[in-house]
N, C-alpha and C positions, 0 to 999 in steps of 0.2 A: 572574418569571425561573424557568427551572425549573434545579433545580440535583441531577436525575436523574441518576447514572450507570448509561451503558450497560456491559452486558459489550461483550468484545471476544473475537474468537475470528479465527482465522489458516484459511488452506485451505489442503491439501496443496500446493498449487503455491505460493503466498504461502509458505510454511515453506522449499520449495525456492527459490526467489527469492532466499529472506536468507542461502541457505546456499551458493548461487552467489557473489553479493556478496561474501561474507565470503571464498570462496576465490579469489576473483580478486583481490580487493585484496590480500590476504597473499601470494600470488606474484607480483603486479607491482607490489605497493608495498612492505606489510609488516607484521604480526601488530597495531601498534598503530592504525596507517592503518584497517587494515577495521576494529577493534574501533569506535573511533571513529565510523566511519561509521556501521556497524551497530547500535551502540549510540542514534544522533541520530535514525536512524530511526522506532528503536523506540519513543523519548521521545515523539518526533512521532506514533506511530500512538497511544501510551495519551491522548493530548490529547483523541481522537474519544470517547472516553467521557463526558465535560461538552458536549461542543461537536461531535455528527455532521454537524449540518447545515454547517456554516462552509464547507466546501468549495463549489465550482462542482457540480452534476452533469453526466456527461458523456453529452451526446445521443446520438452514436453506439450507448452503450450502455443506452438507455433501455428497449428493448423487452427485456432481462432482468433489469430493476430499477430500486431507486433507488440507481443507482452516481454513485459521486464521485469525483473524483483533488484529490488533495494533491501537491504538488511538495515535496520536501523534499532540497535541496543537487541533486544532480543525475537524483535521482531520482523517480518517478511513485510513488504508493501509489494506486491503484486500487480502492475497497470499498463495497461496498452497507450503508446504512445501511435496516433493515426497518419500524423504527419503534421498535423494542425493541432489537434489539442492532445490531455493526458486525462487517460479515464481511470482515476484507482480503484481496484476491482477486489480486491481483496487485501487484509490487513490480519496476520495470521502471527501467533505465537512461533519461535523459527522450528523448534520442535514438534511439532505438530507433523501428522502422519499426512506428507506431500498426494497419496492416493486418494486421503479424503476429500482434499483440497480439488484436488482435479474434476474430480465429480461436479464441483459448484460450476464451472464454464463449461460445461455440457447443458444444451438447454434440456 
């Protein structure tokens, strides 16, 4: 068993993601609504430091990595696991139109 922590590091869009979140539930729900959410998230991304691989990888996105998605409550966490650390690259409502989404890892 390997019982290896990875780092974990966020991308400028993944930072903008949580901070989209955070402001949309505070003004359609309410300050402890998003805390909460936002908070489950992020419990859920420090998990990928014991455990990167546990996710599916996502084939669509294969030819710019080894990316994974996690579902967490209603939302996608999106991240490339390198070997060594875990980069969260996107943080997406699960509904949200997967085409759009694809476009962001095209440089």
């Amino acid at each position: 068993m390997n019982d290896e922590n990875h780092d974990i590091a966020f991308t400028i869009q993944a930072g903008r993601d949580l901070r989209n979140i955070r402001q949309y539930l505070t003004r359609h729900a309410s300050a402890s609504v998003a805390q909460k959410v936002v908070g489950g998230i992020f419990d859920a991304i420090q998990t990928l430091a014991k455990t990167p691989t546990q996710h599916r990888p996502e084939p669509l996105l294969a030819a710019f990595g080894d990316y994974r998605v996690m579902l967490k409550g209603k939302y996608k966490v999106y991240y490339e696991f390198t070997g060594h650390d875990v980069i969260v690259a996107r943080i997406i409502h699960a509904k949200r139109d997967f085409k759009q989404v694809l476009k962001t890892f095209k440089g």
